[in-house]
N, C-alpha and C positions, 0 to 999 in steps of 0.2 A: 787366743789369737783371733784378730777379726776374719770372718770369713768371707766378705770380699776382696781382702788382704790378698789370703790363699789362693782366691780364684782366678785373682790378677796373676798371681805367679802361676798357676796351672797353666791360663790362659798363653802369659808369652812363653812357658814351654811346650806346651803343643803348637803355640805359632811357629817355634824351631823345629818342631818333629815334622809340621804339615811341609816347610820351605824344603825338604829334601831332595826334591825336582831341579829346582830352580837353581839350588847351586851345585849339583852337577851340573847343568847344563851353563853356567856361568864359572869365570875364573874368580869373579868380581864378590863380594859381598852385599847380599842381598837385604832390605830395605821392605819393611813392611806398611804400604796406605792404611789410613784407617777404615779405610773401606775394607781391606784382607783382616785386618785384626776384626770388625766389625763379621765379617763372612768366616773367619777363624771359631767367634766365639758362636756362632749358629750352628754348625758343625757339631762343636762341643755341649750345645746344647741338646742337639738334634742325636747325637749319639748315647747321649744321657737318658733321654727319655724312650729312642728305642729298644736299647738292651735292657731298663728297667734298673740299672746298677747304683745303688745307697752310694748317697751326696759324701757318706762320710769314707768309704773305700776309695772315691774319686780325693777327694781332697789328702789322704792318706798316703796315699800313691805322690804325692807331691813332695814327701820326707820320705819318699823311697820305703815305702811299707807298704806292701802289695798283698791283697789279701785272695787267695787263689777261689775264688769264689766266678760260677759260671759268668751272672750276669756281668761282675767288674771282667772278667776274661773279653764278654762280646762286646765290651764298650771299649776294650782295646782293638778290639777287630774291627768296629766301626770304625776309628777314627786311623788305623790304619789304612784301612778301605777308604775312607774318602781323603786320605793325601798324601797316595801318592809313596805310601812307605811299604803297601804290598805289589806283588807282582799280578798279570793277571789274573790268573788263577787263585788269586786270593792268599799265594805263601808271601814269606818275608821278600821283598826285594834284599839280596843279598849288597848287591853294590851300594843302593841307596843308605844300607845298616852301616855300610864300609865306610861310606863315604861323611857320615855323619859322624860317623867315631871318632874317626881318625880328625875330622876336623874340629872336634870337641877336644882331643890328646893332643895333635899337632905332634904325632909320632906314627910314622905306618906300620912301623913292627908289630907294637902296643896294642893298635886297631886290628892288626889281622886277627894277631892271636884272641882278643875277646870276640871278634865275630864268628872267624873259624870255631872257637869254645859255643860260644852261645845260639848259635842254626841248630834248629829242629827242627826236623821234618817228620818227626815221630809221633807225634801226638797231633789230632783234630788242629784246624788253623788258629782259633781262640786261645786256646793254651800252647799251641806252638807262640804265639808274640806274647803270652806271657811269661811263656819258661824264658824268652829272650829276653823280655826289659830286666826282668829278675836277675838274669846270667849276668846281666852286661852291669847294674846297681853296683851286686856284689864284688863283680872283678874289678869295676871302676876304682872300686875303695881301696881294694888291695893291690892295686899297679902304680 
């Protein structure tokens, strides 16, 4: 598979993980400029090269194969940190996890129970967000 292919699809799903602000705070359906995809993919970049995390765990993680490896952990953390999907203190925003779910389900039962299942607050913040994309992959499949 081409690997710009992949990156275009990494790319518009992290543009949907960063938009988690914005539609809380909107009823409406949110709209990405190419300026925000363009400032999306910097991000993406920019969290690549800080945590130091292999191009191939990054693109892997896009067929939901998450390899629990630090660096791919803190490149979760970075781009959680920069949009908007952690709280201050660096943990999961839980509403924003909610709020995303459930508007990816379009069931609020469905969304509680995997976010209730998948918060952790147990483990360092890096591996807390990726015990949760992990929680939230596997329940997705089986709900």
């Amino acid at each position: 598979m081409n690997f710009s292919f992949l990156f275009s699809i990494f790319a518009v799903c992290s543009a949907l993980f960063i938009h988690v602000q914005a539609e809380i705070e909107s009823s409406e359906e949110v709209f990405l400029t190419k300026q925000q995809v363009f400032d999306y993919l910097k991000i993406l970049k920019k969290c690549e090269l800080d945590s130091g995390a292999k191009p191939k765990y990054i693109r892997n993680s896009i067929m939901g194969r998450f390899k629990p490896e630090q660096k791919f952990k803190d490149y979760l953390y970075c781009l959680g940190n920069s949009t908007g999907f952690l709280d201050k203190e660096g943990n999961i925003d839980k509403k924003a996890f909610l709020h995303k779910t459930n508007s990816l389900l379009k069931d609020k039962k469905k969304a509680e129970k995997i976010v209730n299942s998948c918060m952790s607050q147990e483990a360092d913040q890096p591996t807390a967000i990726f015990n949760a994309l992990t929680c939230y992959n596997d329940m997705r499949s089986k709900i």
